[in-house]
C-alpha positions as CSV (number, residue, x, y, z in Angstrom):
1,X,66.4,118.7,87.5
2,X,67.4,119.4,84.3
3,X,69.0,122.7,84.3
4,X,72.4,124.2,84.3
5,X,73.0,123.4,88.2
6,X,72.1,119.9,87.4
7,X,74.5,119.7,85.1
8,X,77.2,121.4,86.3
9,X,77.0,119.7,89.8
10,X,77.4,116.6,87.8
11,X,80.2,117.6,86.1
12,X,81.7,118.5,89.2
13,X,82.1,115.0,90.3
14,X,85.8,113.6,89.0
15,X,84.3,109.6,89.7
16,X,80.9,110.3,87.0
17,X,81.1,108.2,84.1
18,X,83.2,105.5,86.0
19,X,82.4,102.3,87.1
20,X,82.6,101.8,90.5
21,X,85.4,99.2,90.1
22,X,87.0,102.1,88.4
23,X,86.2,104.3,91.1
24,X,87.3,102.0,93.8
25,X,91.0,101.1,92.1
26,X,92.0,104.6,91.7
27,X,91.1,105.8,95.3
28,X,93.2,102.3,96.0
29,X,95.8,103.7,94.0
30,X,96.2,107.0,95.0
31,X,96.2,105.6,98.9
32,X,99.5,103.8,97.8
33,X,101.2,107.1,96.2
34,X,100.3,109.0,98.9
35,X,101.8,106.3,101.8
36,X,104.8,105.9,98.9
37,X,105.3,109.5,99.1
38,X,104.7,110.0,103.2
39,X,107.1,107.2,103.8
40,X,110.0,110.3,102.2
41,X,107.9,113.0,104.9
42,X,110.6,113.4,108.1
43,X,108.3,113.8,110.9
44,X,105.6,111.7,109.2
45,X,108.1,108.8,109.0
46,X,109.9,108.5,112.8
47,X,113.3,107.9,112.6
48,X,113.6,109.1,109.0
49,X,117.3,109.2,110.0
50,X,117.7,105.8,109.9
51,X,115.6,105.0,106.5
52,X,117.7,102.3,105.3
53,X,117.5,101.2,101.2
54,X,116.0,98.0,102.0
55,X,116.1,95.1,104.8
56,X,115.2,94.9,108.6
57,X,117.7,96.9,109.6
58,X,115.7,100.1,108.6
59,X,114.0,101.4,111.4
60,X,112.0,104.3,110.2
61,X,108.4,103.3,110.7
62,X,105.6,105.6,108.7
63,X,103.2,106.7,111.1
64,X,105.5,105.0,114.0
65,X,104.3,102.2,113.5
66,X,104.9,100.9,110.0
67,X,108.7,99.6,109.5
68,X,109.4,101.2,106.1
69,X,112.4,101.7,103.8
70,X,112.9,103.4,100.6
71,X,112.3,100.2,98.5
72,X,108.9,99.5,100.7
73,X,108.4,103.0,99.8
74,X,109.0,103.0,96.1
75,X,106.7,100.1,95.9
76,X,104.2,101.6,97.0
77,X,104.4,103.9,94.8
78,X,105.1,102.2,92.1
79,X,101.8,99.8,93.2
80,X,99.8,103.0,93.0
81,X,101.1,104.3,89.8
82,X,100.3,101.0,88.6
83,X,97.0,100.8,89.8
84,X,96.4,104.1,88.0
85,X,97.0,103.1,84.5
86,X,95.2,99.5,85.1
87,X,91.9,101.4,86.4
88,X,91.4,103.5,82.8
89,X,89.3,99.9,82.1
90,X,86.7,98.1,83.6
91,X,88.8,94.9,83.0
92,X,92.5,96.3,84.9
93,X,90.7,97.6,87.6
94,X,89.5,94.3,88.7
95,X,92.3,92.4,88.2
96,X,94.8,95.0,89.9
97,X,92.3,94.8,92.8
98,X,91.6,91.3,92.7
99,X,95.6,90.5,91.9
100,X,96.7,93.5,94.3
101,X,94.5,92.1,96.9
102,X,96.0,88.3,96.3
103,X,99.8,89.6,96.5
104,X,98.8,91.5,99.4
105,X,97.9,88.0,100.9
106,X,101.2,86.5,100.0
107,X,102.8,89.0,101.4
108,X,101.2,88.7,104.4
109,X,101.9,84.9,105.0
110,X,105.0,85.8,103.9
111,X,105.3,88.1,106.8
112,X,104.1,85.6,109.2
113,X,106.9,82.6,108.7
114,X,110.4,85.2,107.8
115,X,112.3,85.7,110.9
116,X,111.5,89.8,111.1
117,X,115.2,89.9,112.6
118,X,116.7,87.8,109.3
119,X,118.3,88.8,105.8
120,X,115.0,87.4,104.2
121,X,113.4,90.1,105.7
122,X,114.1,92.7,103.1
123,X,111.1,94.4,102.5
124,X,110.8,95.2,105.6
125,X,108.3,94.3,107.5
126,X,107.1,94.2,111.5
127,X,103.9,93.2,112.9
128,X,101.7,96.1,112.3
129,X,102.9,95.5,108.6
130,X,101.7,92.0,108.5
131,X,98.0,92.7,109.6
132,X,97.7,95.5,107.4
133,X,98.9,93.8,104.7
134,X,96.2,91.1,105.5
135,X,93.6,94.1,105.9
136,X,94.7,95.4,102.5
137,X,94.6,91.7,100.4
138,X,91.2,91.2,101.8
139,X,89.8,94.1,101.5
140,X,91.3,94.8,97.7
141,X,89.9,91.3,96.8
142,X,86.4,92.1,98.4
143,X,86.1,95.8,96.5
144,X,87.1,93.9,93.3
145,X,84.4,91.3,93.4
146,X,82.0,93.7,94.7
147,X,82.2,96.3,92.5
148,X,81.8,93.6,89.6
149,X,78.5,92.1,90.9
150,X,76.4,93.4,88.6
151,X,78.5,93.0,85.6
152,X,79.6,89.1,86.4
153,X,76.3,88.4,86.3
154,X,75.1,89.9,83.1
């Protein structure tokens, strides 16, 4: 098709033009505003009452199941906002996935040796937060190399 409707439908996709490493960091990206910004949502957060500033002690949990705080929350937005100005190349899109995905994984072992009910504990973090953190490094890592394939090779 080579008319206007082929044309304008193509233009109607925001990802056209992008590499799908591109394509993959900003949805990435965008997932971490958007959980940075629900994790202010009372209702969305349960027990927003008790949203501490950082540490275990905060027991509002995004979702009700994810022990959040407002740092946890600012750094996931401040991940995704990140992410956003990395994934405008080819180059920053892989390495905030690839990185992203690899401080996910830290954080994750991280997770599983702090005492959740110590002062070391300041992110904060419970159980739920620990596998999705190990969800999120792997998965990150695995969309950065996949979406590279092609272009590693070459």
């Amino acid at each position: 098709m080579t008319g206007p409707m082929a044309h304008s439908r193509a233009r109607s996709n925001p990802a056209d033009g992008k590499a799908p490493v591109r394509r993959a960091a900003i949805i990435v990206s965008w997932v971490f505003v958007l959980v940075g910004l629900l994790g202010f949502v009372p209702g969305i957060t349960t027990n927003y009452g008790d949203l501490g500033f950082a540490g275990h002690q905060s027991e509002a949990k995004l979702l009700g199941v994810f022990q959040v705080s407002v740092l946890h929350n600012l750094v996931h937005l401040l991940y995704g906002v990140v992410g956003l100005a990395l994934a405008r190349t080819v180059a920053g899109a892989r390495t905030y996935l690839i990185g992203g995905g690899a401080i996910y994984l830290v954080l994750w072992l991280y997770g599983l040796v702090v005492d959740h009910d110590s002062g070391a504990n300041f992110i904060p973090l419970n159980m739920a937060d620990n596998w999705l953190h190990l969800f999120l490094g792997v998965g990150m890592i695995a969309l950065g190399l996949l979406t590279t394939r092609r272009t590693a090779r070459r």
